[in-house]
MOPAC internal coordinates of N, CA, C and O (Angstrom, degrees):
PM7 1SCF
backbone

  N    0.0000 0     0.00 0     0.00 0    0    0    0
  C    1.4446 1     0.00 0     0.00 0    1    0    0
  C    1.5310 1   111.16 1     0.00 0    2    1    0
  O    1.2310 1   122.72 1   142.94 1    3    2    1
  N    1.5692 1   112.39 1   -37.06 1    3    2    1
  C    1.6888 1   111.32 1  -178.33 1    5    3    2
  C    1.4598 1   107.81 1   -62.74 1    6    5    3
  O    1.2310 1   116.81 1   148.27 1    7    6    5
  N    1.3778 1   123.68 1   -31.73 1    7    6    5
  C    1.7536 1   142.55 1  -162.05 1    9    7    6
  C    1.6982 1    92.29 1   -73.58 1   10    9    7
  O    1.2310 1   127.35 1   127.02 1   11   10    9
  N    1.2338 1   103.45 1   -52.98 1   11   10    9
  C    1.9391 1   101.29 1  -163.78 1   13   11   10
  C    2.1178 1    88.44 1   -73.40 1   14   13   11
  O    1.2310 1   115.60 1   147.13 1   15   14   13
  N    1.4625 1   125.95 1   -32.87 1   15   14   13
  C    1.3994 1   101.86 1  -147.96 1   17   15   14
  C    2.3120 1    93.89 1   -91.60 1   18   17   15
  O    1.2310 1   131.40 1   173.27 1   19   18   17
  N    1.4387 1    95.60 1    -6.73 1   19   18   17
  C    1.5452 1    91.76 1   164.45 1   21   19   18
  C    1.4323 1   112.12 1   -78.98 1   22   21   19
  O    1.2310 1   117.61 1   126.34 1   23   22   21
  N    1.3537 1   122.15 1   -53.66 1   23   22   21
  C    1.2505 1   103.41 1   168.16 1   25   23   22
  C    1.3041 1   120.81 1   -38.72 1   26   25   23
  O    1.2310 1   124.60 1    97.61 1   27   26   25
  N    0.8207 1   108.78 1   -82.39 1   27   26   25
  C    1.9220 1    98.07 1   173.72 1   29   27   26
  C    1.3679 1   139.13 1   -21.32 1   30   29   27
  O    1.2310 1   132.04 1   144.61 1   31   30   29
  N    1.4194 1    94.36 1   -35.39 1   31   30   29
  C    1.7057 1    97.74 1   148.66 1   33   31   30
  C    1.8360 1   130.07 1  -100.34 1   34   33   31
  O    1.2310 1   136.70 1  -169.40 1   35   34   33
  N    1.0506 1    85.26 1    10.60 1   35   34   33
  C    1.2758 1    91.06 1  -175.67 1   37   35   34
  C    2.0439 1    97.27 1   -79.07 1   38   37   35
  O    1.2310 1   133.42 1   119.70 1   39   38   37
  N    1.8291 1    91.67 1   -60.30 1   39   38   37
  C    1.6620 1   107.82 1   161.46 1   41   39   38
  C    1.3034 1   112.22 1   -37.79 1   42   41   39
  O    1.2310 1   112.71 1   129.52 1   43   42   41
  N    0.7448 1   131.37 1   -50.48 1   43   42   41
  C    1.7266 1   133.04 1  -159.75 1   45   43   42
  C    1.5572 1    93.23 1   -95.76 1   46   45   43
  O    1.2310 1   101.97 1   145.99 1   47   46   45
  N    1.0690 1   150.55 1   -34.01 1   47   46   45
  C    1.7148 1   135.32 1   146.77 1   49   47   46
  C    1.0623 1   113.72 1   -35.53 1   50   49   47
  O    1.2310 1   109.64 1   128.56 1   51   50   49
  N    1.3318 1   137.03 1   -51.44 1   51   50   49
  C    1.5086 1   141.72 1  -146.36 1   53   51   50
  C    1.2042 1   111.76 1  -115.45 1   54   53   51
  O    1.2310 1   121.82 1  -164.86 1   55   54   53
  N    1.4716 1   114.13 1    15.14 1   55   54   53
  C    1.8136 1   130.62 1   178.99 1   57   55   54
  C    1.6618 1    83.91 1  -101.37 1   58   57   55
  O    1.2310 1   132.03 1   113.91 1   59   58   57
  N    1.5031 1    94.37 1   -66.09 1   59   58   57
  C    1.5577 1   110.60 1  -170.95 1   61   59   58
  C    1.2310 1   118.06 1   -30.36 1   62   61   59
  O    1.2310 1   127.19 1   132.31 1   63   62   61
  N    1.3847 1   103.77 1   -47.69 1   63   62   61
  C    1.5763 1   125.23 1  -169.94 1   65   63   62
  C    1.5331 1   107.87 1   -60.95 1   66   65   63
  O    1.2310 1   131.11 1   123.88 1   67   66   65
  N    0.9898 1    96.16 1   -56.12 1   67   66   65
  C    1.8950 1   117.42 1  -166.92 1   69   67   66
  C    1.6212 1   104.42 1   -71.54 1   70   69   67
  O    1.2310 1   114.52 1   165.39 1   71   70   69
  N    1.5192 1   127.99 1   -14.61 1   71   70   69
  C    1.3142 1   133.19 1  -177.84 1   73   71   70
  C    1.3751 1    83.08 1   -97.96 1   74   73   71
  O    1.2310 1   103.98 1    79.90 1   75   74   73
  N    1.2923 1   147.12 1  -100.10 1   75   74   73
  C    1.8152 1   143.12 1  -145.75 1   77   75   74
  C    1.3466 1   110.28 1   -59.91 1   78   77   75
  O    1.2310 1   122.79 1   174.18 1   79   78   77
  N    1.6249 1   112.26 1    -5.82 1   79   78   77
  C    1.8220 1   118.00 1   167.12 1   81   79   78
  C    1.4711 1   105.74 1   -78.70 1   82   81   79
  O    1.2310 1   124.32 1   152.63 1   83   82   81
  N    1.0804 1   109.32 1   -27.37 1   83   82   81
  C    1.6194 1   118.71 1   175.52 1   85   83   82
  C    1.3934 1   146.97 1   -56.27 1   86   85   83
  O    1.2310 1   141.09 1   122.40 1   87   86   85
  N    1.4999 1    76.66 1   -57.60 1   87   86   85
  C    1.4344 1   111.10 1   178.16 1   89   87   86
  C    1.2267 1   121.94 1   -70.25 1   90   89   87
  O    1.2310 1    98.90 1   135.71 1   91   90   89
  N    1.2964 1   155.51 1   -44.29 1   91   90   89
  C    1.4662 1   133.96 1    97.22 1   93   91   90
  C    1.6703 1   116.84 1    40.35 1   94   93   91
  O    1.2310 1   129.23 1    86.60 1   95   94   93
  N    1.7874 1    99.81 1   -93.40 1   95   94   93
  C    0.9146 1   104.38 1  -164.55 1   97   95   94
  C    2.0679 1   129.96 1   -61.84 1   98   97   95
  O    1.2310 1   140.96 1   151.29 1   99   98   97
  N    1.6216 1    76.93 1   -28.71 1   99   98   97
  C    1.6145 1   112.60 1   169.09 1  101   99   98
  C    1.4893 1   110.37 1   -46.60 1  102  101   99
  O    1.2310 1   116.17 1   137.48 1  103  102  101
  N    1.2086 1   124.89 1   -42.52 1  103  102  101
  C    1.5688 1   137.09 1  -134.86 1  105  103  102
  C    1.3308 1    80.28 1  -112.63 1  106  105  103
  O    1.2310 1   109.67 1    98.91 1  107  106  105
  N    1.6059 1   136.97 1   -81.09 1  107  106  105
  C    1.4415 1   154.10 1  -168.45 1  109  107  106
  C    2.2006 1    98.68 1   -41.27 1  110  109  107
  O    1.2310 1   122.09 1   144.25 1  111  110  109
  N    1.0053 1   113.61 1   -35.75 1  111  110  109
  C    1.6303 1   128.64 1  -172.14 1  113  111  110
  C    1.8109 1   100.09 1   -60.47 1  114  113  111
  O    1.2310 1   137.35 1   116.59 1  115  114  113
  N    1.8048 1    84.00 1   -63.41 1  115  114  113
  C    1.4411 1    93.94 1  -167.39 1  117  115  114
  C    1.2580 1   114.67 1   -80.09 1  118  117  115
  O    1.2310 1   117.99 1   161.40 1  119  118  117
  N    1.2913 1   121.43 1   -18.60 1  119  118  117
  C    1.6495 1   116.82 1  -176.96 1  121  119  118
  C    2.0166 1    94.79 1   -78.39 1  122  121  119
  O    1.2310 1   124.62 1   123.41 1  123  122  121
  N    1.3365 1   108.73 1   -56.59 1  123  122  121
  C    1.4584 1    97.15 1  -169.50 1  125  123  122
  C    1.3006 1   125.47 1   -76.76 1  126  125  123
  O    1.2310 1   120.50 1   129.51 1  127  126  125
  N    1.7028 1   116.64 1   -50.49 1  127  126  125
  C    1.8179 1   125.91 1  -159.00 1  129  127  126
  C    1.4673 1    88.84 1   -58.36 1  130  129  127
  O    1.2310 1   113.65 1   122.06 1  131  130  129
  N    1.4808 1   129.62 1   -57.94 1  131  130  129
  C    1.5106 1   120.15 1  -164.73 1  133  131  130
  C    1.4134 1   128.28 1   -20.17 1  134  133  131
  O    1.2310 1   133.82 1   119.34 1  135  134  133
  N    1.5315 1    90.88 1   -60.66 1  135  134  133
  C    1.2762 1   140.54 1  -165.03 1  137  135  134
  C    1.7770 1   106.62 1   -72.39 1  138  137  135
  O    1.2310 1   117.66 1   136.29 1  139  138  137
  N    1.1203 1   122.06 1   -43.71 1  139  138  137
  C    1.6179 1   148.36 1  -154.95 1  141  139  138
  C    1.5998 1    93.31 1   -85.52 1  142  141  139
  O    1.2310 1   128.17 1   101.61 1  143  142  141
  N    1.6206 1   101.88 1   -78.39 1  143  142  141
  C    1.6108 1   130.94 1  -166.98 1  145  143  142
  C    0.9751 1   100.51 1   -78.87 1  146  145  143
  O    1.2310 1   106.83 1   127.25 1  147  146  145
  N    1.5315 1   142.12 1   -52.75 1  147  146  145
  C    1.1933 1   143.19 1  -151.71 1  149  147  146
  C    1.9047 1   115.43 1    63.65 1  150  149  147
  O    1.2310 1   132.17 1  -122.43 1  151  150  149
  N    2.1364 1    94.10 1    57.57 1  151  150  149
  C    1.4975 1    83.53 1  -159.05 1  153  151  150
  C    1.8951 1    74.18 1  -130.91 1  154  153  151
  O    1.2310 1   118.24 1   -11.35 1  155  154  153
  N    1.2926 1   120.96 1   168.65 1  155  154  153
  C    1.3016 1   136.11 1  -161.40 1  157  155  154
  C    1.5207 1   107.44 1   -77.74 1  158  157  155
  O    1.2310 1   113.48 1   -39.81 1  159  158  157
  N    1.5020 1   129.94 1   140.19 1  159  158  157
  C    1.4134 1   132.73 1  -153.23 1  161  159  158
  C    1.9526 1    84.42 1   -85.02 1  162  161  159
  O    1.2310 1   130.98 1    -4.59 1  163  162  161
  N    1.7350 1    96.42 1   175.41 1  163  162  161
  C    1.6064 1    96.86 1   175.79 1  165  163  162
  C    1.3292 1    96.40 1  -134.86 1  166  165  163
  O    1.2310 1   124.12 1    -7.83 1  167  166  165
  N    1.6964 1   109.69 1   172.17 1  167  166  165
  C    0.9728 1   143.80 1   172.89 1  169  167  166
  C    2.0618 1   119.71 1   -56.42 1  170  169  167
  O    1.2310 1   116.73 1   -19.21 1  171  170  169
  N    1.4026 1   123.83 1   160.79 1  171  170  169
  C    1.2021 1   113.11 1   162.29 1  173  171  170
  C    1.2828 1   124.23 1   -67.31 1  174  173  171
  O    1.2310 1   124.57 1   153.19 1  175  174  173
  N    1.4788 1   108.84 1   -26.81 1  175  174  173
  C    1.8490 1   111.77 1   167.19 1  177  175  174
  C    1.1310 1   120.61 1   -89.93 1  178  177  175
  O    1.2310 1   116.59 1   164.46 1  179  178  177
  N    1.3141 1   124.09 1   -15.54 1  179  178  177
  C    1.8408 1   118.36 1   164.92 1  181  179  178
  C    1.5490 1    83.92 1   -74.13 1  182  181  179
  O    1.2310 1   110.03 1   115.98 1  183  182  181
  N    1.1223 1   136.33 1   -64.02 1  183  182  181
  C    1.5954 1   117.40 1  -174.10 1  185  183  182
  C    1.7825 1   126.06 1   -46.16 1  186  185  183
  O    1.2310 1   121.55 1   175.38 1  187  186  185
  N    1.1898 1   114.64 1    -4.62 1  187  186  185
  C    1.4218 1   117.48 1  -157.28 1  189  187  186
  C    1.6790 1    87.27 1  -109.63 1  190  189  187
  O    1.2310 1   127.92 1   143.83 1  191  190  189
  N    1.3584 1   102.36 1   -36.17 1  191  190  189
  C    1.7705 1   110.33 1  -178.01 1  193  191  190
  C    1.4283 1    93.12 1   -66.62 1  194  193  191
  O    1.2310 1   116.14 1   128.11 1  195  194  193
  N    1.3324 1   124.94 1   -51.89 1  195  194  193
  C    1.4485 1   123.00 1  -150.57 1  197  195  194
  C    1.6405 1    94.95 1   -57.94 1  198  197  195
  O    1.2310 1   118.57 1   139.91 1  199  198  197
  N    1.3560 1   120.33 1   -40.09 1  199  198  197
  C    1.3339 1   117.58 1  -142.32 1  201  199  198
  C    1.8677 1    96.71 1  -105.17 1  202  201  199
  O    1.2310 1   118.13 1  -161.44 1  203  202  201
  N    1.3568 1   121.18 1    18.56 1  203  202  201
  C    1.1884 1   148.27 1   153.62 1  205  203  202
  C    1.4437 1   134.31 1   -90.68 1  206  205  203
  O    1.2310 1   129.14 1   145.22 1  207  206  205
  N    1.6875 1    99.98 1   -34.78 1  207  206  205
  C    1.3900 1   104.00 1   174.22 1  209  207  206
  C    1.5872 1    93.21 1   -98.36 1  210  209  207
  O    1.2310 1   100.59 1   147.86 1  211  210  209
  N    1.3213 1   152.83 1   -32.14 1  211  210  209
  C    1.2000 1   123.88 1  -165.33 1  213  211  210
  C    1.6561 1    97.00 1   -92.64 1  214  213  211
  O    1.2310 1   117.75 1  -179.69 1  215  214  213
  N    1.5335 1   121.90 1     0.31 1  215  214  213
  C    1.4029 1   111.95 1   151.21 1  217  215  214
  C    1.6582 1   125.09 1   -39.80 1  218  217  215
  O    1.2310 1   144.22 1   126.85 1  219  218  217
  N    1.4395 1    70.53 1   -53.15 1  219  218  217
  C    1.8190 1    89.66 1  -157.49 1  221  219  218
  C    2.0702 1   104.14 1   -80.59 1  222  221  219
  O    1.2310 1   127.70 1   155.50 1  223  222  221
  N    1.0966 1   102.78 1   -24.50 1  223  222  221
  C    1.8685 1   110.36 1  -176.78 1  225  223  222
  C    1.6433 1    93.59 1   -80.54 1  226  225  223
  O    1.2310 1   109.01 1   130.49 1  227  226  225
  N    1.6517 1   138.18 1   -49.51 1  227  226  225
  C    1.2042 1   123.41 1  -142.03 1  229  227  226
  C    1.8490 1   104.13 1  -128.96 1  230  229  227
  O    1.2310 1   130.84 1  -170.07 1  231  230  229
  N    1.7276 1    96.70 1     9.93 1  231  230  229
  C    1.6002 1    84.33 1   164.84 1  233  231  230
  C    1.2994 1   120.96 1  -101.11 1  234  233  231
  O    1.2310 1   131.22 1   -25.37 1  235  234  233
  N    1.7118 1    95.96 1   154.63 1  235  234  233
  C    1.2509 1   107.33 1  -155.92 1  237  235  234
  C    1.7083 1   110.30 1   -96.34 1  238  237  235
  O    1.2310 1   131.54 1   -37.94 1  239  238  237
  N    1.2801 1    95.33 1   142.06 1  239  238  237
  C    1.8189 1   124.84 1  -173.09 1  241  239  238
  C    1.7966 1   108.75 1   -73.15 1  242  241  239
  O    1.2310 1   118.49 1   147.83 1  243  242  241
  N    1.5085 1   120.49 1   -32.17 1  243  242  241
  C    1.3359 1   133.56 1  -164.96 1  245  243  242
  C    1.6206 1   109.99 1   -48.67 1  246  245  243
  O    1.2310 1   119.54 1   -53.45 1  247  246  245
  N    1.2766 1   118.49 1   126.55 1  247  246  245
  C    1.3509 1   117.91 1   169.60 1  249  247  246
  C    1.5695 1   104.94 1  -126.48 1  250  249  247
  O    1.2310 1   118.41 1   -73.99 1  251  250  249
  N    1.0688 1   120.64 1   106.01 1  251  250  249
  C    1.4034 1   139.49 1   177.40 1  253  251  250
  C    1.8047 1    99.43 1   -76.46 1  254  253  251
  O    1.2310 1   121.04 1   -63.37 1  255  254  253
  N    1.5173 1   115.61 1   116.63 1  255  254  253
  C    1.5320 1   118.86 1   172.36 1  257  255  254
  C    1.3351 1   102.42 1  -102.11 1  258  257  255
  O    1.2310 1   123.51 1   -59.80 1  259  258  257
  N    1.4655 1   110.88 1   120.20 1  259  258  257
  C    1.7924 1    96.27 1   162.27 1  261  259  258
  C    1.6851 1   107.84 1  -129.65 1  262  261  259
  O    1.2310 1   132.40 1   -59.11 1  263  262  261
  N    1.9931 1    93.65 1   120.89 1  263  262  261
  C    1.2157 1   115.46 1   174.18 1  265  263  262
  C    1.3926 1   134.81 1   -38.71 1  266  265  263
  O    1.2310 1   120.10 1   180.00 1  267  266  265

């Protein structure tokens, strides 16, 4: 029962997480691109995607060994 009720918080950390990572990005989108580009503001989940795909496009592979 302790195993299933950490998961659950484990889930509910990593919702949490992924919503105030967002929001940020959410806010910075709509105050400038509109305005900039003249292109349509987004959502908190197009923001949550955004900040998923440039996870996945711009993290870095580098492993620095020092002897």
């Amino acid at each position: 029962m302790k195993a299933l009720e950490a998961l659950f918080i484990v889930i509910g950390l990593l919702i949490l997480s992924a919503i105030l990572l967002a929001i940020p990005t959410m806010l910075l989108w709509n105050w400038l691109l509109p305005h900039i580009f003249n292109i349509p503001g987004i959502t908190l989940y197009e923001a949550i995607g955004i900040n998923i795909l440039s996870g996945i496009l711009f993290k870095s592979n580098v492993n620095i060994k020092k002897d």
